[in-house]
C-alpha positions in Angstrom: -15.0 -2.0 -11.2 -13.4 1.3 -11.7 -9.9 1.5 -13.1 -10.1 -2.7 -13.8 -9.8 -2.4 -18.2 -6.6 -0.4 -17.7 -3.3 -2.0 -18.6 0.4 -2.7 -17.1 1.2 0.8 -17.7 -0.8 2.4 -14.7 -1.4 2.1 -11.0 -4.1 4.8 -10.1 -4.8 4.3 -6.7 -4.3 2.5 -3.8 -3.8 -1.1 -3.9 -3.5 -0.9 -8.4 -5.9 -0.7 -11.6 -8.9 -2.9 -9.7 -8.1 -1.6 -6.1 -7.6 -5.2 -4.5 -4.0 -5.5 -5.0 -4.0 -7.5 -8.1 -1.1 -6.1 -11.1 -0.8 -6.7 -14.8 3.1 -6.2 -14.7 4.8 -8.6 -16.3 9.1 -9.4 -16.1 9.0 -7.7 -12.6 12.5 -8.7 -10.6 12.5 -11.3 -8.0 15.6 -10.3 -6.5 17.2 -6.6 -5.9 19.1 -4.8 -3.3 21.1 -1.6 -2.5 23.4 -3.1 -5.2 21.4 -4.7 -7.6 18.2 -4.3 -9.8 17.8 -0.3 -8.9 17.3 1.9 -11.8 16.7 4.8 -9.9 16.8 6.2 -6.0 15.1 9.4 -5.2 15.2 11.0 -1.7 11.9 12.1 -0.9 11.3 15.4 1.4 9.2 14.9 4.4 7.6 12.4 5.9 4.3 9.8 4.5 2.9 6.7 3.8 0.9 7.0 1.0 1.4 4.9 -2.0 3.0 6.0 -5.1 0.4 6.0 -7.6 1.6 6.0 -11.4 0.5 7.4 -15.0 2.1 7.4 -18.1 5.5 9.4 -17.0 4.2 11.0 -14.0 4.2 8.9 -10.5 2.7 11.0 -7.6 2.9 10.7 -3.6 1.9 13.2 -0.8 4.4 14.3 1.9 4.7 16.0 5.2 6.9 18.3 5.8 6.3 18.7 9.7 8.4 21.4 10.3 7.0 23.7 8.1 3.5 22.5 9.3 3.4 21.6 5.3 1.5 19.4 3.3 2.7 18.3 -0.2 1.9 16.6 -3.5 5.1 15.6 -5.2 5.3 14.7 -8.6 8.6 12.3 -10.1 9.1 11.3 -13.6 9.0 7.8 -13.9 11.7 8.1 -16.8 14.5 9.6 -14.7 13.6 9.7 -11.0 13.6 13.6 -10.3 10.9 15.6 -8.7 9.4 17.9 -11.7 6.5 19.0 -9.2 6.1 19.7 -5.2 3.3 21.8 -4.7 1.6 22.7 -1.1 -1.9 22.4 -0.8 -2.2 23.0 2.9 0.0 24.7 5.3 -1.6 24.4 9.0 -0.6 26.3 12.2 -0.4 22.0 13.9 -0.7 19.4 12.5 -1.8 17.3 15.5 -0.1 14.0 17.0 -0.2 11.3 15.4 -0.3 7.3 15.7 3.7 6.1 16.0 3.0 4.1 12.7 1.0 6.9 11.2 1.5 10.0 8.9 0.4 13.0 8.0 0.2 11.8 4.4 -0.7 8.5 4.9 -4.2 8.8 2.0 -3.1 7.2 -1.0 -3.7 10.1 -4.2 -6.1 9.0 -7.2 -5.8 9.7 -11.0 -8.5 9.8 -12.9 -6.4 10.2 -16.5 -6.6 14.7 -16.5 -6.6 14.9 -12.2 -4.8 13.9 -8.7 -6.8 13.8 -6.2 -5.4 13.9 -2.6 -6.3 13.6 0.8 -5.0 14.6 4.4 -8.0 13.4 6.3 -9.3 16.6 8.4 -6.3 18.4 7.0 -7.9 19.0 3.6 -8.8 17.8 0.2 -7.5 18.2 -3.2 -7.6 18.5 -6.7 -4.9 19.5 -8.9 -4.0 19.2 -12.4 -1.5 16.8 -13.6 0.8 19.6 -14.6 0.9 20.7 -10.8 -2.0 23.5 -10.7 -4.7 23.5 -8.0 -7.9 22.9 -9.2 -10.0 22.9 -5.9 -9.4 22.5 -1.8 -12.3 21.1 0.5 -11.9 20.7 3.7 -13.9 18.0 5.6 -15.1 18.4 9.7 -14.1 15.7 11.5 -11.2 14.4 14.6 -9.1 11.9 12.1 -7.6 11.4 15.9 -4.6 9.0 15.2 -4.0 10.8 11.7 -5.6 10.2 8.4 -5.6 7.1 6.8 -8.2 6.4 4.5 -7.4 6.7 0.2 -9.8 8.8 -1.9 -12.0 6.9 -4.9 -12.5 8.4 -7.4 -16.2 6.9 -9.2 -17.6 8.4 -12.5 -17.9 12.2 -11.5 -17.0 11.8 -7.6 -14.3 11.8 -5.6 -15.5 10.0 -2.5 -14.0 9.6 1.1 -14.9 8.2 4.3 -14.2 10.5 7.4 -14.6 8.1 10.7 -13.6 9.7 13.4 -14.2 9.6 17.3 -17.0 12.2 16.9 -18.5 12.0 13.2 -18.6 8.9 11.2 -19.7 9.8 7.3 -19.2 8.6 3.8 -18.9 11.9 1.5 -19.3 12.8 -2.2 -17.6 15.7 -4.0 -18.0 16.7 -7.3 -14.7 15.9 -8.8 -14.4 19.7 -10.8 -15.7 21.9 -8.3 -15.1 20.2 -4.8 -18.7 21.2 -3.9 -20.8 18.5 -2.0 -23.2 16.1 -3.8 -24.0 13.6 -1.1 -23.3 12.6 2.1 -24.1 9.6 4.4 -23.7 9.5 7.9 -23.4 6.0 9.2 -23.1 6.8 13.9 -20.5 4.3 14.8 -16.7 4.4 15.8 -13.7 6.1 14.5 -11.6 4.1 11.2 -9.3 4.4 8.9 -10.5 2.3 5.6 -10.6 3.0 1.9 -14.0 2.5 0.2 -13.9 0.2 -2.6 -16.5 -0.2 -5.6 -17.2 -3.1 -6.9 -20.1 -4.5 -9.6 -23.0 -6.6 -8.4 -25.6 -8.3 -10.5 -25.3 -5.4 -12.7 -25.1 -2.6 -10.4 -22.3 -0.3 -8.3 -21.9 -1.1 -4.5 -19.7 1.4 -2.6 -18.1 -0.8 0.0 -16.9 1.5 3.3 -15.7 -0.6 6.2 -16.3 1.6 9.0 -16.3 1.1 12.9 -18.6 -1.1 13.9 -20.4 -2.0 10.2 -19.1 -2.8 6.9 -22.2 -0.8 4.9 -22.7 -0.9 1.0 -24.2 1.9 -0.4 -25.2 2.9 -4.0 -22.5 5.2 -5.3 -24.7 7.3 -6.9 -26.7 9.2 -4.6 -25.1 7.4 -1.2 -28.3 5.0 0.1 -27.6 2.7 2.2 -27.9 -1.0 0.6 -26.9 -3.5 3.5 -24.8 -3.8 6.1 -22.8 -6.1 8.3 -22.1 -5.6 11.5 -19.2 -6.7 13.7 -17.6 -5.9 16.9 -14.5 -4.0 15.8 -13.1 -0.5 15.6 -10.1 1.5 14.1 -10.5 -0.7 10.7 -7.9 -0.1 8.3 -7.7 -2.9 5.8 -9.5 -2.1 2.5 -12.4 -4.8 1.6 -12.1 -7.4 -1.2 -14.5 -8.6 -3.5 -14.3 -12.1 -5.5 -16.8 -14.6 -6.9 -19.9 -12.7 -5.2 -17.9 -12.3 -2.0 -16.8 -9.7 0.4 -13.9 -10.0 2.4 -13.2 -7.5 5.4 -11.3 -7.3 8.7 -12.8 -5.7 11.3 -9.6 -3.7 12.8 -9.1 -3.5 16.7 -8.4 -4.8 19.0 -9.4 -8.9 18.8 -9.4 -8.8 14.6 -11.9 -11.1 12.7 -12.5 -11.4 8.9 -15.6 -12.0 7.6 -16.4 -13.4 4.5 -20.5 -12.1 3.7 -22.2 -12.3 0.2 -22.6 -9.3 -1.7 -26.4 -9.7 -2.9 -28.4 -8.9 0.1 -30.2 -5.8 1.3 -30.6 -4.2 5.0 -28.9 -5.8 7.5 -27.3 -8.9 6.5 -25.3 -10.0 9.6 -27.4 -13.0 10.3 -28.1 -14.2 6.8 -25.1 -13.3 4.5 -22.1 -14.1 6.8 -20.8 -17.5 5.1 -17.4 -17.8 7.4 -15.4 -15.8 9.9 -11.7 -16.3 10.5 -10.7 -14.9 14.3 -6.9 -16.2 13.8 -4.0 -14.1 12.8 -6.1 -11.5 11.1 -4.4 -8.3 10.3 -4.7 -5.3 11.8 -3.5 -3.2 9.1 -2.7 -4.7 6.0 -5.6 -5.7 3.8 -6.4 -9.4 2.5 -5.9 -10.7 -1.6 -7.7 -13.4 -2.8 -6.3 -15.4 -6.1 -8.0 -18.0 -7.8 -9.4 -19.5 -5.0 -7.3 -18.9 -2.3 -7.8 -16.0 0.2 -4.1 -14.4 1.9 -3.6 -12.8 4.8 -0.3 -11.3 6.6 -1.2 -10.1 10.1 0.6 -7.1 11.7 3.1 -10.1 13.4 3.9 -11.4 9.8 1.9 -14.9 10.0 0.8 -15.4 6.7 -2.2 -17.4 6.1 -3.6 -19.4 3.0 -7.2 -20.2 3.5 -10.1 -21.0 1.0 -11.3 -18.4 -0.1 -15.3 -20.0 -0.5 -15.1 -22.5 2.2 -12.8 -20.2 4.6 -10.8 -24.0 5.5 -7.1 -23.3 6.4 -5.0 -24.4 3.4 -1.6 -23.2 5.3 0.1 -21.1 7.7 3.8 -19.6 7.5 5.5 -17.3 10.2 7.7 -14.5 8.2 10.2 -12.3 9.9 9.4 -8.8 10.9 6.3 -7.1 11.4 4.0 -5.4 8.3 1.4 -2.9 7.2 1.9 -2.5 3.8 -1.2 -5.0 1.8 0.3 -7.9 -0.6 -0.2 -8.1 -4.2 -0.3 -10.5 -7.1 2.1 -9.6 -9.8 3.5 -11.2 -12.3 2.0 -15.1 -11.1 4.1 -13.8 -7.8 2.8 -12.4 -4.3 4.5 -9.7 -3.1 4.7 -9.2 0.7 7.1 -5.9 2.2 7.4 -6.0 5.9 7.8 -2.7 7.8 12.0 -3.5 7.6 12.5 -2.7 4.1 12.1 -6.7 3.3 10.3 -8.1 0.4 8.9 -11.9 0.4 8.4 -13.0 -2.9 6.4 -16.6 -2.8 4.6 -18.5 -5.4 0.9 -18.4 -4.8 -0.6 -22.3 -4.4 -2.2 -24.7 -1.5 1.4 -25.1 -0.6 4.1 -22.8 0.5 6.8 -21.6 -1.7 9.3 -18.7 -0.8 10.8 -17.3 -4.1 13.0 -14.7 -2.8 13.6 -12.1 -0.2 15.0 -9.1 -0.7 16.3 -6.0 1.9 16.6 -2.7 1.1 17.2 0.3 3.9 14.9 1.8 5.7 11.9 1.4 6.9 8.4 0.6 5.0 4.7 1.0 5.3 3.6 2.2 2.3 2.4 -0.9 -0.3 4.2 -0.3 -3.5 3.1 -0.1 -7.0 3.6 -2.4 -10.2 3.9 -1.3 -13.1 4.9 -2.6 -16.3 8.3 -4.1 -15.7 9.0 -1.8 -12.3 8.5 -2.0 -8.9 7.6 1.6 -7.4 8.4 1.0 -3.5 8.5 4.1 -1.0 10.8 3.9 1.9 10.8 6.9 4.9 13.5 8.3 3.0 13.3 7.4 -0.8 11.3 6.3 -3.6 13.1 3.1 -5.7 12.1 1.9 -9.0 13.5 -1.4 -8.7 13.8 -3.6 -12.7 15.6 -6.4 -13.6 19.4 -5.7 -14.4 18.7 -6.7 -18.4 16.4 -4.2 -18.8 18.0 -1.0 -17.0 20.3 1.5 -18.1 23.0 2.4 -16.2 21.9 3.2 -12.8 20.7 6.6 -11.7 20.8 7.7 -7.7 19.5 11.2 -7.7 21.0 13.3 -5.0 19.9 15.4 -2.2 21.5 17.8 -4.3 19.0 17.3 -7.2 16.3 18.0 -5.3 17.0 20.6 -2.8 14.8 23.0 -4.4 12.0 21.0 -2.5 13.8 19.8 1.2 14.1 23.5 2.1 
């Protein structure tokens, strides 16, 4: 799997190293506040939801600045907290409406090591430099409708994205230096907002894409189709999982199911690869994590739900507080869980319940936060924290509005 031999020290896309929400941080904090455990606080211009995606000293996140009919990548040093770049990429005469729990820079960036790659759905794609310069802009025909919401991935030479909208539904490969096209896959269905996700079968690349309609595995390469699975579903949004020759996907809107279908078939697979649905408390928005052999899922209403992951057998069922969209992640032997309220469950993964902490900040969350090494990188509508434990911080660093004006005009 791409990014899955890197270390703590880097969370290059969405959802970490391996793309299924699983960290290598070790001596993360279980507890923090306003008042506790913040090394810094950033203010960041605009509005989005993408992720904070991290390299070496550089962490990087896209914004809108809807005023100014502006799109942004922002760079912050993961050292000190301040905003070293903000560079445009697209400026647009409108920038549409959008769903109320939507963005205009909602795609999650990708680094490949020398790269950022970026992506505003129908807005535009990106490649810059990671000292701030554009490389390339593409931009892809399609009605992202509700906004854009699916993350780039970035595989050997490509930079591939799926654009599902109400009118088009395709699967697209760029050349990662030039932005020119090297395949593309239509796949006539309904609209969705997914990240693809590759994974390693019996030797061999699958690009996962859970569309409208299908989840469809193609060959990364040269985009052929491999199988598919269909459902009933529409306006997907969690990313796929992958674990012990499994798939795991939700199939979005409006009566949610996951499915759990075996990775090793060919053509359509719905009738003979399908080993278990689940049709209760399935998210609509935040995507499932399996560890060891347990599959987790938070639906939108914050019921979370243990189940096994081969056997798909409820193992337990917990009502949180507050609603989510951000996905869960496994760090540091702890799950990680951030409702939409700026809250952060903290529970011990196992066949029985175990709440470790919870934790409030201000604001208001959807983006899924990053891990890495000792930090936790979590974006708020109005800041960017890295949150450590109090042994291992400095003294504690709030950068001001004033600090970074240069970019909220």
């Amino acid at each position: 799997i791409a990014f899955a031999a890197r270390g703590a020290d880097q969370w290059p896309q969405f959802r970490g190293p391996d793309g299924q929400g699983h960290a290598a941080a070790r001596g993360l904090p279980e507890n923090w506040s306003e008042t506790e455990n913040i090394r810094w606080k950033t203010p960041i211009p605009g509005n989005g939801w993408s992720s904070p995606v991290v390299a070496g000293n550089q962490i990087w996140l896209t914004t809108a600045v809807e005023d100014k009919q502006s799109l942004r990548v922002l760079c912050v040093a993961r050292d000190t907290g301040k905003i070293v770049h903000a560079v445009e990429v697209f400026h647009k005469d409108d920038l549409g409406r959008i769903a109320s729990k939507n963005s205009h820079a909602s795609p999650t960036p990708v680094i490949d090591g020398r790269h950022v790659f970026v992506h505003f759905g129908a807005h535009g794609t990106a490649c810059l430099t990671i000292d701030g310069e554009i490389v390339w802009t593409q931009e892809l025909p399609y009605d992202h409708r509700h906004g854009p919401g699916g993350s780039p991935v970035v595989w050997k030479d490509l930079v591939i994205v799926s654009c599902d909208g109400p009118d088009v539904q395709y699967t697209i490969a760029l050349d990662k230096r030039t932005g020119e096209v090297r395949w593309k896959s239509d796949h006539p269905g309904l609209q969705a907002y997914s990240t693809p996700l590759v994974i390693r079968v019996n030797g061999a690349d699958q690009l996962l894409t859970s569309g409208g309609e299908a989840l469809i595995a193609y060959n990364p390469a040269d985009g052929d189709e491999l199988w598919r699975c269909r459902h009933g579903g529409h306006s997907v949004v969690p990313r796929p999982v992958y674990s012990q020759g499994m798939v795991y996907f939700c199939t979005g809107y409006w009566t949610p199911s996951l499915f759990a279908v075996r990775a090793d078939g060919s053509g359509d697979v719905t009738q003979s690869h399908v080993e278990f649905t689940l049709r209760r408390a399935v998210p609509f928005n935040p995507s499932p994590l399996v560890v060891g052999r347990n599959l987790y899922l938070v639906s939108d209403l914050g019921v979370l739900t243990c189940v096994n992951a081969q056997a798909g057998k409820e193992v337990w069922r917990q009502r949180l507080s507050g609603n989510f969209s951000a996905s869960p992640t496994l760090a540091d032997g702890k799950i990680y869980l951030l409702d939409e309220n700026a809250t952060m469950y903290v529970i011990a993964p196992g066949d029985k319940y175990e709440l470790l902490a919870t934790n409030r900040l201000d604001g208001r969350t959807l983006a899924s936060p990053a891990f890495v090494d000792s930090a936790v990188y979590l974006r708020s509508d109005t800041h960017l924290y890295r949150l450590e434990s109090q042994r291992k911080l400095p003294k504690q660093t709030t950068i001001s509005r004033r600090d970074t004006g240069t970019y909220l005009r």
